[in-house]
N, C-alpha and C positions, 0 to 999 in steps of 0.2 A: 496596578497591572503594568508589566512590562511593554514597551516599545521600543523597534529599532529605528535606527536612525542613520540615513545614507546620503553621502554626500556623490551625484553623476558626475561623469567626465571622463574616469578612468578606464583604462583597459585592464585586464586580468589576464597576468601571465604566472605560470610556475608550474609546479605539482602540487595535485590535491588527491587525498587516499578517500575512497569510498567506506562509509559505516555499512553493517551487516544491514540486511537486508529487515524492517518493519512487520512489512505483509509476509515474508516467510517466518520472521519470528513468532510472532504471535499464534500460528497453528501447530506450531513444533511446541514450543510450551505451555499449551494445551494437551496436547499429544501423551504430556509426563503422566497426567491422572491414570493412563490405560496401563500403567505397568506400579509393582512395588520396587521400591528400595532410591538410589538416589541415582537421579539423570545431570547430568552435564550439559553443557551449552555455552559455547563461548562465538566470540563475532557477535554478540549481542547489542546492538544500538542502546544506547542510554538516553530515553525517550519518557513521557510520559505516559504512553500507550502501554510501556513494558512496567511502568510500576502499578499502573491501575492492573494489568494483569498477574502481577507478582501478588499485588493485594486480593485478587480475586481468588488465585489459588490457598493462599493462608486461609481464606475466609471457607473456603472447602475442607482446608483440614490438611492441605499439604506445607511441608517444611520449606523454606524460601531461603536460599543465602546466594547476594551478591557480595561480589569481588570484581567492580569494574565495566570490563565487556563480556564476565563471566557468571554465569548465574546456574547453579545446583540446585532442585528439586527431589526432594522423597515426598510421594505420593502415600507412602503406606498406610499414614489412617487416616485419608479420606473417607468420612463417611457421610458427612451434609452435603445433599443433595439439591442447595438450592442458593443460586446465585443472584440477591437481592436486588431490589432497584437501583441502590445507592452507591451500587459498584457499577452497575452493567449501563449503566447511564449516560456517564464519560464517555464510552466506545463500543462503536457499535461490536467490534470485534467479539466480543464478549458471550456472543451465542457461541461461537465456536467452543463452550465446555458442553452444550449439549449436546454431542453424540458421544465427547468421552463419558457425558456420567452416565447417557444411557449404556453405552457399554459396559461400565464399571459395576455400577448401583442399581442397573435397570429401573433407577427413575429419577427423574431430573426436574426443578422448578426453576426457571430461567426467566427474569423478568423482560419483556420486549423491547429490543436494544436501543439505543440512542446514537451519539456520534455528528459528526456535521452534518450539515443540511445541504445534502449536494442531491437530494432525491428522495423517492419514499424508499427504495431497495429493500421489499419484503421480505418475510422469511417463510411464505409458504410454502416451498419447493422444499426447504430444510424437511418444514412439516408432514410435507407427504412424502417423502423418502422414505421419514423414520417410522412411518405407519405403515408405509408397503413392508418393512423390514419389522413388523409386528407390534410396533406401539398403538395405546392408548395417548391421543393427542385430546388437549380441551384447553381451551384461551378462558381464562376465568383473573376479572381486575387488573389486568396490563400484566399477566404472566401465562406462559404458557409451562403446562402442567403435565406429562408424560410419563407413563411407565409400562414397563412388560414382564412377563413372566418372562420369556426368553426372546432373544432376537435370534430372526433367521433370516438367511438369505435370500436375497429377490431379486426380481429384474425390473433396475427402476431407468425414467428417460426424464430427464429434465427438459423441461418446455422451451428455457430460454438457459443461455450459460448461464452458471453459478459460480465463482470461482468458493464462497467459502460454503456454499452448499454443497461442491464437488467435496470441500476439504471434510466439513462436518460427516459426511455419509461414506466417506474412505476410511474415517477413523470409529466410527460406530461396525461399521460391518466389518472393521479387521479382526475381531473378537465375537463376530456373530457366527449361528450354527449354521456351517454349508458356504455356497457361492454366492457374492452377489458383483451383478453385473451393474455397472454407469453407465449411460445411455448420454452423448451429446455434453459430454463433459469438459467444466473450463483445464485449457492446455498451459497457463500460464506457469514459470520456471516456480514459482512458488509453490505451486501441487506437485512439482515431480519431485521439488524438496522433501514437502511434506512424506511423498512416498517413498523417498528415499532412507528419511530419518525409521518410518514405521515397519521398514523393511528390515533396514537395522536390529529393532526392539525384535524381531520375529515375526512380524506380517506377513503372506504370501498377495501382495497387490502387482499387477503383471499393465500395463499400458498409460501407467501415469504419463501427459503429456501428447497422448493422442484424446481421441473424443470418446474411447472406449477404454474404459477401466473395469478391471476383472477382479475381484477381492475374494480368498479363500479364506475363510475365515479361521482361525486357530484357538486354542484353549487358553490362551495366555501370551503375553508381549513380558517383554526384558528392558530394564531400563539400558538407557545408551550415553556414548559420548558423541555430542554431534556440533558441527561448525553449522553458523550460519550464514548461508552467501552472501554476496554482495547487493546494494539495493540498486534494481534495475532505474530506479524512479529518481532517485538523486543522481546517480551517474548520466542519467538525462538531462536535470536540471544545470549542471555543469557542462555539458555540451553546448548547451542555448546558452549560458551566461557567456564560453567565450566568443560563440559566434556573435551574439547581442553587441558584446565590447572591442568586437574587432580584435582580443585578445589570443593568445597561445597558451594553451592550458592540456598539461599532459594529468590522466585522469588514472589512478593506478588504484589495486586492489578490484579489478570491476570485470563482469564478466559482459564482452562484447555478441557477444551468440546472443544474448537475452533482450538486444536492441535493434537490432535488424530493420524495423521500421522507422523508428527515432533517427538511425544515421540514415539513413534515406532520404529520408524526410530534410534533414536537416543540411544533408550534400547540395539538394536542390535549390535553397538556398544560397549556394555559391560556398561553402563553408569547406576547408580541406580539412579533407578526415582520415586517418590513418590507425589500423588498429594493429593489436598484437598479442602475445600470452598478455590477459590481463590485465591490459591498457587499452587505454583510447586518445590517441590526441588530435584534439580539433583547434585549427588554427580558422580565426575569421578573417572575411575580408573587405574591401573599404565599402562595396556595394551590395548589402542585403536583398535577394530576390525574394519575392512573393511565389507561393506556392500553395497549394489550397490542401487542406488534411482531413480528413475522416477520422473518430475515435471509432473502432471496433476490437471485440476482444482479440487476443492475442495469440495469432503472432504480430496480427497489427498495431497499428497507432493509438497506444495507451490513454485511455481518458483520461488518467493520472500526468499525461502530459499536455495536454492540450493549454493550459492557461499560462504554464511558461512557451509555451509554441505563439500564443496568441500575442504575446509581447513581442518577440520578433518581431512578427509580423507586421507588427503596428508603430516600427520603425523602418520598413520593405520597402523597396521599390517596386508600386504597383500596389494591385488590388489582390486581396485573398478571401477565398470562402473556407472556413472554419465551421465541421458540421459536427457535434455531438450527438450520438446515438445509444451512446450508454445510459446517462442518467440525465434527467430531464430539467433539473434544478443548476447546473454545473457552469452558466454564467455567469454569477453573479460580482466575478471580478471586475465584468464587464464598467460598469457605472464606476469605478474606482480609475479603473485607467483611463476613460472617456474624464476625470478629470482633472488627470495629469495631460491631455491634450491629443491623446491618441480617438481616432476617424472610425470607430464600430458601429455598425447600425445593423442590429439583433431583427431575427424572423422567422417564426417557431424553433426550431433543432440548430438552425443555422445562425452565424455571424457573418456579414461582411465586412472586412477590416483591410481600409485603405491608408496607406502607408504615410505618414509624417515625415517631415525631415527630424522633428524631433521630442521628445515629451518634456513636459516643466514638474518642476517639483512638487511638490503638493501633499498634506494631513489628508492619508488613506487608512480606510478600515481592513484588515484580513475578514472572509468569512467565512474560508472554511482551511482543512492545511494546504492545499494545493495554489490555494488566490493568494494565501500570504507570502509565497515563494515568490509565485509571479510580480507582487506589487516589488517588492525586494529589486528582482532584477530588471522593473523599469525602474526603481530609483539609480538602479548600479548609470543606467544612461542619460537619465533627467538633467538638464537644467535647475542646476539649485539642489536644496534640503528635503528629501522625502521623511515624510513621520509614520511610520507603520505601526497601527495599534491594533489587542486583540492578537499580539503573535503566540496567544499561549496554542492556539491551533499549531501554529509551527512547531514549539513543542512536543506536539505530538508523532512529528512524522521524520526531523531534522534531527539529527545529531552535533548542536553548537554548530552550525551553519555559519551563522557571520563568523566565528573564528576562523571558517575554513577561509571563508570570503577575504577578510580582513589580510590573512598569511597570502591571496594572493592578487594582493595590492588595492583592495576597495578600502574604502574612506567609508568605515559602516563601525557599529556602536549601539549597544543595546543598553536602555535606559532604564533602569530598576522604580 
């Protein structure tokens, strides 16, 4: 099993180019099943998430061919309806094929997802969507089992955001008979992708990106050529590494609209931040301030950012309160940097994290993808050798990271 290995002290200057965007890929290529013939996709991350999904679609009946950061789909004979444990296990993402194959095949066997352990993150809200929208739903042996004569449109409200329940129930009702309205819908740039791309194929979906989404539904989608954006979630994590290392780091290929809270967040800090078509550069500076963050969905302060935010922190001057409201399992970095030397003392949803002059190096575990990033960028400032094991999570979500890291000046190495 792979681990990296980083050696603290240095600062990080240069340019680093953003990989496409994870969380938009993986519903865009899902998105292929609901149309014939061959889809396009390029900006695609070269991750593990995209080949357990590349393998998922083969295993449905669709054709797969990569080339790179480009990957083409013919969905045309899809006809198995059932996407095993043995795939869907790896990632939770992986429900996202039930709303295409209920659209497609009006029935779908989807075993109950997997993925890291950052919370339980149900999928009932998927389930009652696609039942207001006319399914037969039934959980029988760790799979849920669905099907319909026909789907039609309805008027569904989700309880609490969904970001991939918003995406599952945009792409099943774009092919269903009649309107169906979204009710309290996740606004994250990744669904307006999503809506973007399905709009393309032929979908008529009208408010992606507010909390009300409108889907007309049509007889048929078109296969497409589509880009995939920028990942809002990396271009974050490079933010915090070069404020972390007192570093100058110009951030290109990244869309700055999609972080509005992140550079906020991270100005307060004392961190100079200048944006532009495209770019972002944040220059650090010698004195880290403390500032306290909330994760709520988005356009807020991204839970997917919180654990490299927490490392900052935990070299700050002063005291910060770090509160998690997204998912209930998501410290678990916590005990990993508490011993590299960093001052957290955890309190239901809440962290208080008082600031260090500095952390020591230390054999840390990843344990989910988001802690393995973070251990990462406290080795980048540590005291000594950190040993990061367990980074195949990072795998999942980074595109060759330490190479990025490495091109802009860290002393990092990944150990086969």
């Amino acid at each position: 099993m792979d681990k990296i290995l980083v050696e603290g002290g240095c600062s990080l200057n240069g340019e680093v180019e953003i990989s496409g965007s994870k969380n938009a890929a993986l519903p865009i290529l899902m998105s292929s099943l609901l149309a014939d013939g061959w889809s396009t996709y390029s900006n695609v991350p070269v991750l593990k998430d995209i080949e357990s999904t590349s393998l998922l679609l083969q295993n449905l009946g669709a054709e797969v061919e990569t080339d790179g950061n480009t990957i083409r789909i013919n969905a045309s004979e899809v006809r198995n309806h059932e996407a095993p444990y043995e795939l869907v296990r790896k990632m939770r993402a992986s429900v996202l094929v039930l709303g295409p194959l209920m659209a497609r095949l009006k029935k779908a066997r989807v075993s109950l997802p997997g993925g890291c352990a950052i919370g339980a993150r149900p999928i009932n809200l998927h389930l009652k969507g696609l039942a207001s929208l006319g399914a037969d739903i039934d959980l029988k042996e760790g799979y849920v089992e669905a099907s319909a004569d026909k789907l039609k449109g309805a008027d569904i409200y989700f309880d609490t955001i969904t970001v991939t329940g918003t995406e599952n129930l945009m792409m099943a009702a774009s092919i269903a008979e009649g309107v169906t309205t979204l009710r309290n819908t996740a606004r994250e740039p990744e669904v307006i992708a999503l809506a973007d791309v399905l709009n393309e194929m032929g979908a008529n979906i009208k408010g992606a990106g507010t909390s009300l989404i409108t889907i007309e539904g049509v007889s048929a989608l078109n296969p497409v050529s589509a880009e995939i954006i920028p990942d809002r979630i990396e271009t974050g994590t490079f933010m915090i590494a070069a404020a972390l290392t007192k570093g100058d780091i110009q951030i290109k290929n990244c869309q700055p609209d999609h972080l509005k809270g992140v550079i906020n967040k991270i100005k307060q800090t004392g961190a100079v931040i200048e944006t532009g078509d495209g770019r972002i550069q944040v220059k650090g500076v010698d004195e880290i301030l403390s500032t306290d963050v909330k994760t709520v969905p988005y356009p807020g302060f991204p839970t997917d950012m919180q654990a490299q935010f927490m490392v900052l922190m935990s070299v700050a001057k002063g005291l910060s309160i770090i509160s998690e409201t997204i998912f209930e399992n998501r410290f678990m970095h916590v005990s990993e940097l508490k011993r590299m030397g960093a001052d957290i003392t955890l309190s239901g949803n809440s962290a208080m994290v008082k600031g260090v002059p500095g952390l020591s190096g230390a054999p840390v575990m990843a344990t989910d993808l988001r802690a393995s990033v973070s251990l990462i960028l406290a080795g980048l400032v540590a005291n000594g050798q950190t040993e990061v094991s367990r980074v195949y999570h990072l795998d999942r979500g980074y595109e060759a990271i330490e190479k990025k890291f490495e091109r802009l000046g860290a002393y990092i190495k990944r150990i086969k």
